[in-house]
C-alpha positions as CSV (number, residue, x, y, z in Angstrom):
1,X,190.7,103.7,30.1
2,X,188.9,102.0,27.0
3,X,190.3,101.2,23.4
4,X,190.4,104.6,22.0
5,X,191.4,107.0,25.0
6,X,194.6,104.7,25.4
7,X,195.2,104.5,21.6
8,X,194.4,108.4,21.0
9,X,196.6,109.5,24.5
10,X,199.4,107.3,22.9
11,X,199.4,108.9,19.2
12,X,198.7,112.5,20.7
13,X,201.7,111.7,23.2
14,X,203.9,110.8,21.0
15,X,203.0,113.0,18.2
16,X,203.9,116.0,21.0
17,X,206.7,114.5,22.5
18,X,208.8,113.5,19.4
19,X,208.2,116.3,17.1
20,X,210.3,118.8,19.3
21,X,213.5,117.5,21.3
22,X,213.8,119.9,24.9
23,X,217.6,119.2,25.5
24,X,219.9,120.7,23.8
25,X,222.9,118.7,24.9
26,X,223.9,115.1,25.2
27,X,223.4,115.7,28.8
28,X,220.0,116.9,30.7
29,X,218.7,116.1,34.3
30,X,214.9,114.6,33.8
31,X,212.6,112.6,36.2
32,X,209.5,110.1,35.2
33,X,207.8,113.0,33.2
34,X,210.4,114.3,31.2
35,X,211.5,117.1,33.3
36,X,214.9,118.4,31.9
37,X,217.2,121.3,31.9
38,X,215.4,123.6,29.7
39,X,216.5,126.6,27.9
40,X,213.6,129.7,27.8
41,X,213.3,129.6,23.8
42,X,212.2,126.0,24.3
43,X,210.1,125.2,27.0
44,X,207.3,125.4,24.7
45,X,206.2,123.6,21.7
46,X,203.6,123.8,19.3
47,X,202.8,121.0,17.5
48,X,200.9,120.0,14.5
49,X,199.8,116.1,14.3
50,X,198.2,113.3,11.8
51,X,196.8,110.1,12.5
52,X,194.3,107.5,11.4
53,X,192.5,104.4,13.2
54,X,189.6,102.6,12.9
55,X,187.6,104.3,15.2
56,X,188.7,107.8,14.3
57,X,189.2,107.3,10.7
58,X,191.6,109.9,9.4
59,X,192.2,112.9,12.0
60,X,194.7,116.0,12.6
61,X,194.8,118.5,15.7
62,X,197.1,120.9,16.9
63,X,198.8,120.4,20.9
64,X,200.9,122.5,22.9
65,X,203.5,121.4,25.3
66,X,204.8,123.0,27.8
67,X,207.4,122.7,30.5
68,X,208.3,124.2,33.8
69,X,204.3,124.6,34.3
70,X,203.9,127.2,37.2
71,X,206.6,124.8,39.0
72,X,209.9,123.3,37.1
73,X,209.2,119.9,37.3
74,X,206.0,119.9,36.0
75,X,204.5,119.5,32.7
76,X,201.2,120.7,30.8
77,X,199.7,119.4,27.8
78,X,196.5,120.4,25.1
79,X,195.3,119.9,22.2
80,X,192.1,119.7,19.8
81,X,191.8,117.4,17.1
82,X,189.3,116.7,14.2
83,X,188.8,114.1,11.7
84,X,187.4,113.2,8.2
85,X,183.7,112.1,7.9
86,X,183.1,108.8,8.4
87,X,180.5,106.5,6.9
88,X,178.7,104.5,10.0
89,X,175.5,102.4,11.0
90,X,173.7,103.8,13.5
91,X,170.2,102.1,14.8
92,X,170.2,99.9,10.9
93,X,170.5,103.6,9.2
94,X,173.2,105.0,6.8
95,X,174.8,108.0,8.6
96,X,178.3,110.4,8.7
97,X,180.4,111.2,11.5
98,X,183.4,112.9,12.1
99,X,186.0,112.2,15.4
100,X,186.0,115.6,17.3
101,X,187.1,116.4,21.0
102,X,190.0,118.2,23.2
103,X,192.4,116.6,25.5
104,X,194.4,118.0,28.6
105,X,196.5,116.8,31.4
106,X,199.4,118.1,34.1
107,X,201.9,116.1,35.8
108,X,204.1,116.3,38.6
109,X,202.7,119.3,40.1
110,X,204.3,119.8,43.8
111,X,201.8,121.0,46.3
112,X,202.6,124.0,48.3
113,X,203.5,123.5,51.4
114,X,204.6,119.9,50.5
115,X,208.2,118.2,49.5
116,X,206.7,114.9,48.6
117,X,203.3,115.6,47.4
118,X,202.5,115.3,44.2
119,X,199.3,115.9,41.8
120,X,198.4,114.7,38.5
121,X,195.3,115.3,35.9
122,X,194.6,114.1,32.6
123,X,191.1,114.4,31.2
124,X,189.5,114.0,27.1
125,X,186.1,114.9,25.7
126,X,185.8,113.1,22.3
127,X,183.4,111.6,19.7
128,X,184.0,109.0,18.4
129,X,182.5,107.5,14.7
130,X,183.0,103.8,15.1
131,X,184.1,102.9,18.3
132,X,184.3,98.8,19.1
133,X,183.3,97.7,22.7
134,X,183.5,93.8,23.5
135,X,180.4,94.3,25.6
136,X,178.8,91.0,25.7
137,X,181.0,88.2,24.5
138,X,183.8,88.6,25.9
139,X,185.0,85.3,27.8
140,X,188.0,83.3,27.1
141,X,186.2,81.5,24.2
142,X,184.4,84.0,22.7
143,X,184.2,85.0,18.7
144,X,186.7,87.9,17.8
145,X,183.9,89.7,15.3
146,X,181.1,89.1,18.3
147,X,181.8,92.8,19.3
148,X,180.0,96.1,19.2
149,X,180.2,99.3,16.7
150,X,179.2,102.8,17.4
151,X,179.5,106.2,17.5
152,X,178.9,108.1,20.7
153,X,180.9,110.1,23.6
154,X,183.9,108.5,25.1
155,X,184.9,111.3,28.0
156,X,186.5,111.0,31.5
157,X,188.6,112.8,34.1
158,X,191.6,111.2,36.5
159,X,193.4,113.3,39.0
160,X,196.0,111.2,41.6
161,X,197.2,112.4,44.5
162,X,200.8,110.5,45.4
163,X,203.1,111.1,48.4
164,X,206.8,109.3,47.9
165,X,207.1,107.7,51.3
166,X,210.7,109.1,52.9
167,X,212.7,106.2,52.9
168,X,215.1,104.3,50.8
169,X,215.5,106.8,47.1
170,X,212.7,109.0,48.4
171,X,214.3,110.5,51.3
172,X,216.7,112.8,49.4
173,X,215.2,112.5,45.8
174,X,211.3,112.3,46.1
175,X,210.6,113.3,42.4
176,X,212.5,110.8,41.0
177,X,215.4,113.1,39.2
178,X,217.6,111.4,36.8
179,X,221.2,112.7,34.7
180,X,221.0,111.4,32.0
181,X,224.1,111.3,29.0
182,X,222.8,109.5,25.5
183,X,219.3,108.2,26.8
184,X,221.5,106.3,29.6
185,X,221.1,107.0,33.3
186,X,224.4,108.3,35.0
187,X,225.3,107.3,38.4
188,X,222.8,104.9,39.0
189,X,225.8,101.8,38.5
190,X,224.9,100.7,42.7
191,X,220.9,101.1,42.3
192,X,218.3,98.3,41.1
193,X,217.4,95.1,42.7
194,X,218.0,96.6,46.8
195,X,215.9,95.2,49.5
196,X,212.5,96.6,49.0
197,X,211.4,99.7,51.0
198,X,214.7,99.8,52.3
199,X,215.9,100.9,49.0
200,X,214.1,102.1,46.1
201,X,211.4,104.4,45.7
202,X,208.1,103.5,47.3
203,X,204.5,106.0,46.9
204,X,201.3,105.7,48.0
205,X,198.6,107.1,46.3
206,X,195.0,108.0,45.2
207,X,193.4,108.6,41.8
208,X,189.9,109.9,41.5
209,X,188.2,108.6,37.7
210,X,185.2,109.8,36.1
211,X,184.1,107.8,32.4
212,X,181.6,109.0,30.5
213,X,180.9,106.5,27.2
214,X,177.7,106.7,25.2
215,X,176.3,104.1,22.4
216,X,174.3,105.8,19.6
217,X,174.0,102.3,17.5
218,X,172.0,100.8,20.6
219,X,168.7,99.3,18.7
220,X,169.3,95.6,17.8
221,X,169.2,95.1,13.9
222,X,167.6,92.6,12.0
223,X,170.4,91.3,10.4
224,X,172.4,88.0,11.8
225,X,175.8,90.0,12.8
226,X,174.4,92.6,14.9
227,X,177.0,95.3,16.4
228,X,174.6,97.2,18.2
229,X,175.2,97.6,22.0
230,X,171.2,95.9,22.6
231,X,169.4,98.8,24.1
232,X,172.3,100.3,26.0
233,X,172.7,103.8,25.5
234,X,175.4,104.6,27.7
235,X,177.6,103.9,30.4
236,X,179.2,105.9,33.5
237,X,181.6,104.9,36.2
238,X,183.3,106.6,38.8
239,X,185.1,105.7,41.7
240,X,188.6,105.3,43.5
241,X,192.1,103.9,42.8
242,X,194.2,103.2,46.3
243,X,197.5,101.8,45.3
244,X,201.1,101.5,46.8
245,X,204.0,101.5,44.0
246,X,207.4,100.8,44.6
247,X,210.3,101.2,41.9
248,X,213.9,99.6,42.9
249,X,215.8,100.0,39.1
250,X,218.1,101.5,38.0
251,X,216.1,103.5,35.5
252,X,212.3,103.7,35.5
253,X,211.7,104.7,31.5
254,X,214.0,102.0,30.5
255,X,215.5,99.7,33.4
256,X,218.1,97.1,33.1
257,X,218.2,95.9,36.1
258,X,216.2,95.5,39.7
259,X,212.5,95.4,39.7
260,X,208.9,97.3,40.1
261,X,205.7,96.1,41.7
262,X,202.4,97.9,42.4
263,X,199.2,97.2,44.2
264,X,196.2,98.4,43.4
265,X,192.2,98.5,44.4
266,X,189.6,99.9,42.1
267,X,186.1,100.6,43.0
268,X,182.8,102.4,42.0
269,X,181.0,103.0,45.0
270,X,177.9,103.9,42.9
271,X,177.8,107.5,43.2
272,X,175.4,109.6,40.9
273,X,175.1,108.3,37.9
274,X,177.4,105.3,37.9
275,X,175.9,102.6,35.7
276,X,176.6,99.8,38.4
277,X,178.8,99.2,41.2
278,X,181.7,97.4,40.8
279,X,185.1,96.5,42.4
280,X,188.8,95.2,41.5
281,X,192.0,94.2,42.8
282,X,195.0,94.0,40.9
283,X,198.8,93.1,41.2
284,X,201.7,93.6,38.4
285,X,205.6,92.9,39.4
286,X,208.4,93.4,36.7
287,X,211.6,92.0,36.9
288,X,214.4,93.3,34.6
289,X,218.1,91.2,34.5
290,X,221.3,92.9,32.5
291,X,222.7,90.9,29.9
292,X,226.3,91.1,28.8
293,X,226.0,92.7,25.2
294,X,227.3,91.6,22.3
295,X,229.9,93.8,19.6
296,X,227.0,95.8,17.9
297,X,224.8,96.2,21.2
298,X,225.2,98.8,24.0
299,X,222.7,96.8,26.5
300,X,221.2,93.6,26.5
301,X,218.0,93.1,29.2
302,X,215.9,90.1,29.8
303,X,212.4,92.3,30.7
304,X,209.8,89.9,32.3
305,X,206.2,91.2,34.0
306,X,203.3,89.1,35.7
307,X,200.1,90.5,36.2
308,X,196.8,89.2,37.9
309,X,193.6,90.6,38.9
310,X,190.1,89.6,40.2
311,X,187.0,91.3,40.5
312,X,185.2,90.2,44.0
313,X,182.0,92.3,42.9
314,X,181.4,90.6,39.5
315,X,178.9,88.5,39.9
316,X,178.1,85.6,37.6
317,X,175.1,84.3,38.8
318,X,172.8,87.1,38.0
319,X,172.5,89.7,35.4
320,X,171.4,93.5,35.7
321,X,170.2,93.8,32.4
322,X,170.0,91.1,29.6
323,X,173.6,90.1,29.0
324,X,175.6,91.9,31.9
325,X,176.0,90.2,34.7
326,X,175.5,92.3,38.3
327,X,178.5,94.6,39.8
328,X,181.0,93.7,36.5
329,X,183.0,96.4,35.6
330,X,182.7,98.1,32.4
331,X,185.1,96.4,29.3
332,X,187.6,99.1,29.6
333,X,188.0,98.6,33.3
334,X,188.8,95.1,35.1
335,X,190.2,91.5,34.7
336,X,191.0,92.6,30.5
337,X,193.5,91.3,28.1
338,X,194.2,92.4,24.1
339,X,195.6,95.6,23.2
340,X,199.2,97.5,23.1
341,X,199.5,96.8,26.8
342,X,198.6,93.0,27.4
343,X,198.5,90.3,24.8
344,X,199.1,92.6,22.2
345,X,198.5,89.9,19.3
346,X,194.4,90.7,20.0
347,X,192.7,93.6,19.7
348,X,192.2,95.7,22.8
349,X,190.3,94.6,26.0
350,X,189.2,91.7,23.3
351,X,189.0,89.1,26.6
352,X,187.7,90.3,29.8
353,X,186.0,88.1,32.8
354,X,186.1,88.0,36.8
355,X,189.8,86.7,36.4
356,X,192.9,87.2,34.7
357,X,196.0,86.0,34.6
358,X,199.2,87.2,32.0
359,X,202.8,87.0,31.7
360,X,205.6,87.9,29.3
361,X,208.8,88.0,28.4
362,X,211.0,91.0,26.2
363,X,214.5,90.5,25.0
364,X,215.6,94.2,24.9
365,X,219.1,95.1,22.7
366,X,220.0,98.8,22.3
367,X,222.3,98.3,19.1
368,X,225.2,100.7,18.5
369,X,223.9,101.5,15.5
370,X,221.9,104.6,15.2
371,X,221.5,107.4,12.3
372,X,219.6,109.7,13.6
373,X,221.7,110.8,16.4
374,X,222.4,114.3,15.7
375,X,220.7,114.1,12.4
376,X,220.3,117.8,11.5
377,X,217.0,116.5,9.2
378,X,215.1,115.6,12.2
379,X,213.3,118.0,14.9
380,X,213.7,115.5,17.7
381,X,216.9,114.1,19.7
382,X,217.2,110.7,19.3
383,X,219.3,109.0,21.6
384,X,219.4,105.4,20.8
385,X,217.6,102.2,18.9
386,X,216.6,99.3,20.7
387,X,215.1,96.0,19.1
388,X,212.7,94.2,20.9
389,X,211.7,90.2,20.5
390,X,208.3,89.2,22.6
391,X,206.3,86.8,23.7
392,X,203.2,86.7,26.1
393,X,200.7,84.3,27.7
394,X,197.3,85.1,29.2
395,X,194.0,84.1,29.7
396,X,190.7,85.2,31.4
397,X,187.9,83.1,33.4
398,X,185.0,83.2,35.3
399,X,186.6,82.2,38.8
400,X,189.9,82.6,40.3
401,X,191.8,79.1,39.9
402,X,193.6,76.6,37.9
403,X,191.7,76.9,35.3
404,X,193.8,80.2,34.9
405,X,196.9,78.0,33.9
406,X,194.9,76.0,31.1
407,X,194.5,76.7,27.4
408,X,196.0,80.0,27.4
409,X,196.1,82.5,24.8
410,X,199.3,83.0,23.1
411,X,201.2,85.6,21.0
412,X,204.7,86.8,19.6
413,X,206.2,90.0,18.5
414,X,209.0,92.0,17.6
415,X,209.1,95.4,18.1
416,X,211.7,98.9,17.4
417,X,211.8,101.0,20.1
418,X,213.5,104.4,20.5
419,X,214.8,107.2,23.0
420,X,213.1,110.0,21.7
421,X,213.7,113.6,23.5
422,X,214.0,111.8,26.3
423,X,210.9,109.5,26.5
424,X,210.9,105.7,24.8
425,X,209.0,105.0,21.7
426,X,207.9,101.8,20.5
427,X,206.3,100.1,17.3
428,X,205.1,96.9,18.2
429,X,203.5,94.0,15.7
430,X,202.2,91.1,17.5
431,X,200.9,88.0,15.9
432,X,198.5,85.8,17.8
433,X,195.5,83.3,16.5
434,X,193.2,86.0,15.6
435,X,195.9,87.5,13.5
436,X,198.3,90.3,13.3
437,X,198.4,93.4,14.7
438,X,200.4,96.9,14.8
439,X,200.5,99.6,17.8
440,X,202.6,102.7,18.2
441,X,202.8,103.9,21.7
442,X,204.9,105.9,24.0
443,X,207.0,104.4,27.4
444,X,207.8,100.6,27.6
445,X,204.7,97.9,27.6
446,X,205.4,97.6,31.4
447,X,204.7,101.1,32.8
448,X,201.2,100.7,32.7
């Protein structure tokens, strides 16, 4: 998923999730997609939203939520959305464009005839006025303005397919249901950090994908700083996901303790019109250790994740077209670092190569200290604060070794996170040697 499906998925999320709180006690039984206890009158939400970014410029749209979609666990969202005209370059020509497009997903949906099958489907068409791609320099020592600018298409399609493997948590609880009381889970004071597959929850899964991006500013200009994309016009991939997931915390949305690691293999098999064929592997493990808290805290966690990957298709020796080396996969997909994900002082996907490598550590205190619990002024039950201190090392490269370890990238944030009808939101601002910059985004930096 590229810059500005992440970043527009994020703002539309939380925009829908926080301006209308389901539960309508301190008390309501969810799982990992906000399934609760709802009453009729409110398992339904319409939702107005603003935003602005850099590739959207300033936009609005209207979303509907709704849950208990044809089964009580699952969850439905929609929504359009429209933006301001933008001034943009397109082929060395003055032009307008306005960010346009719909977005729709479900989650959680139980197949018939299945206790442990479960489907999910998100998909966006949008247009986008000044979208940035880091197309061609890219590599651990590339320039930060070397990147592209354009309008064009950015659409795709996932749908997963994951069966909760019946042992350990999945046996009796395959859809991951959680009490919770005040944003805290209740109950789970034995669970987090078992032996794995024994305990825990364990899945195995399949995600079909389907990206669609287009590059209307493709004719080089005559100028020195060039953002055109070179004479590409577009780029599609499609493919297959196979991963294995297993979650042994306490509390997926917000853990304090245990751990989570998933597996994963990527590839576009180069089926219809995929732009090139492409594989990669990938491996993430989080670790989360309870802290004892101090007088004005509730919970104190040390949250620490490690993630590598490697592309065994990207090849470096020979290029496809001028500039793109054979069977790489595109800079939304791959061995990528930068953005409100990974190394979050750098603009998204800013690094991307054969290799990656990337670490961090969180310092996570839910304080005490929280006005707007049961604040009549706002539409949204807010459970608890939490204050966040960061830091995180990475680095790309065009092989899989030591050189990995070398002259990484670093960065440093703070960050205010909340519990928000049931789901954590976070501000994060990140400061790193290309500068500073701000993300808002829903669900911990780790869940994805």
């Amino acid at each position: 998923m590229n810059k500005r499906n992440t970043f527009l998925i994020s703002t539309i999320a939380a925009s829908l999730l926080t301006s209308q709180s389901f539960a309508n006690s301190d008390t309501a039984e969810t799982n990992t997609t906000l399934q609760q206890t709802i009453p009729a009158s409110k398992d339904i939400a319409y939702v107005p939203y603003v935003f602005s970014t850099d590739s959207t410029g300033f936009a609005g749209g209207v979303g509907v939520i709704k849950q208990g979609f044809l089964q009580p666990q699952t969850t439905a969202i929609a929504t359009l959305f429209y933006g301001a005209e933008q001034d943009i370059i397109t082929n060395g020509k003055p032009d307008t464009a306005n960010f346009s497009g719909g977005f729709a997903a479900i989650f959680d949906y139980l197949i018939p005839g299945t206790d442990r099958l479960l489907f999910s489907a998100l998909g966006m068409k949008a247009y986008f006025p000044k979208a940035r791609y880091y197309l061609y320099d890219h590599a651990h020592n590339s320039e930060e303005d070397s990147y592209v600018e354009t309008s064009g298409d950015s659409d795709f399609i996932y749908a997963t397919l994951e069966y909760v493997l019946p042992m350990g948590d999945g046996i009796n609880n395959p859809e991951g249901h959680y009490v919770l009381q005040n944003g805290f889970a209740l109950n789970r004071e034995g669970y987090g950090g078992g032996v794995p597959f024994v305990t825990g929850r364990t899945s195995l899964g399949i995600t079909g994908f389907y990206e669609h991006n287009t590059f209307e500013n493709y004719q080089p200009a005559i100028s020195r700083k060039d953002h055109s994309s070179k004479g590409l016009e577009e780029w599609d991939t499609n493919g297959l996901r196979f991963f294995v997931d297993h979650d042994n915390t306490d509390y997926d949305l917000n853990p304090s303790r245990g751990y989570q690691f998933r597996l994963q293999y990527s590839r576009d098999f180069g089926w219809g019109d995929s732009e090139e064929t492409w594989d990669f592997l990938e491996f993430k493990y989080n670790h989360y250790i309870d802290l004892p808290t101090f007088s004005f805290t509730q919970q104190n966690v040390l949250a620490m994740s490690f993630w590598t990957g490697y592309s065994f298709s990207w090849d470096n020796n020979s290029e496809y077209k001028p500039g793109l080396d054979n069977h790489r996969p595109p800079p939304w997909e791959g061995a990528r670092l930068g953005g409100m994900f990974r190394m979050r002082g750098y603009n998204t996907d800013r690094f991307s190569d054969k290799a990656a490598i990337y670490g961090t550590a969180e310092y996570r205190a839910i304080l005490n200290w929280n006005p707007f619990r049961k604040n009549e002024y706002i539409p949204v039950a807010v459970d608890w604060l939490q204050v966040v201190g960061f830091v995180e090392a990475g680095r790309v490269n065009d092989t899989y070794n030591f050189d990995l370890m070398h002259d990484m990238k670093f960065d440093v944030g703070i960050s205010l996170r909340a519990m928000a009808a049931q789901t954590p939101v976070r501000i994060d601002v990140a400061y790193g040697d290309e500068g500073t910059n701000f993300w808002v985004m829903v669900f911990q930096p780790f869940d994805f």
